[in-house]
N, C-alpha and C positions, 0 to 999 in steps of 0.2 A: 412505528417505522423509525429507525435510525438515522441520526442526523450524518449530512457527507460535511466532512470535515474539510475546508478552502485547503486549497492544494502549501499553504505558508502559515496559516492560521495556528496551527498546534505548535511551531518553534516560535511565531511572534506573541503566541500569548505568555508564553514563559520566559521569554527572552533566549530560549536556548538551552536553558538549565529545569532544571528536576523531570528526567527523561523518564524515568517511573509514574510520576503523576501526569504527564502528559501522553503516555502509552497507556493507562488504566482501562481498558476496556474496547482498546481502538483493533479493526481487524481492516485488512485490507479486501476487498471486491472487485469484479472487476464488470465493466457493461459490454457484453456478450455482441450487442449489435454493434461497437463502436471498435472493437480487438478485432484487429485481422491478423494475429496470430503471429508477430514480429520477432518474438522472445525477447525481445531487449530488459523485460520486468523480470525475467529469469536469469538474466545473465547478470542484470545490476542485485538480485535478490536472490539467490539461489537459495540460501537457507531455506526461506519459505513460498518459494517459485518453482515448478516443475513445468517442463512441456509434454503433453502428450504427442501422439504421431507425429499429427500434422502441426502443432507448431504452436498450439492455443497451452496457454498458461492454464496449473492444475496449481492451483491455490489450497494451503494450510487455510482449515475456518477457525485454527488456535488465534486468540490476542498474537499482536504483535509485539515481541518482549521487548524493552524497551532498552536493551541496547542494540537493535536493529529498527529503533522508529526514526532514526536519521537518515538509515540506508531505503527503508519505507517508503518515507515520503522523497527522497529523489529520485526512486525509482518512480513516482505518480507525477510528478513535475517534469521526467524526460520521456516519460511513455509517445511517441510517437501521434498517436489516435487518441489521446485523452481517454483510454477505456480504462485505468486503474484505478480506484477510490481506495481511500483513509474511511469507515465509517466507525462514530463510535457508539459503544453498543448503547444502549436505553433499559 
């Protein structure tokens, strides 16, 4: 199983810098019972954020390229419902 990644943990372990090695294999999730479907993880992450109909986020299962692991992780840090993970892969 893959580890979730603390919603600060991946900028504070590099301090901020080497965005490549801190993206290596990170994809973002999201927990289905906790999303009530707000879009706001689509609107702060479009690139790899879609809504279907009714409003639930259709997530890329691509890695997250690491120059949008900034935009990533604040979209998981202002999710409303805490329903968006960082996991990286194993």
């Amino acid at each position: 199983m893959a580890d979730v990644i603390p919603r600060a943990a991946a900028r504070a372990s590099s301090g901020g810098r080497n965005t490549s090695a801190r993206s290596a294999g990170v994809r973002l999730t999201v927990d289905w019972t906790a999303c009530d479907g707000r879009g706001l993880c689509a609107e702060l992450l479009h690139e790899l954020v879609k809504r279907d109909d009714w409003g639930f986020p259709l997530i890329s299962d691509q890695p997250v390229p690491a120059a949008l692991l900034d935009h990533a992780e604040r979209a998981v840090e202002l999710c409303p419902t805490l329903a968006l993970r960082l996991r990286a892969d194993q």
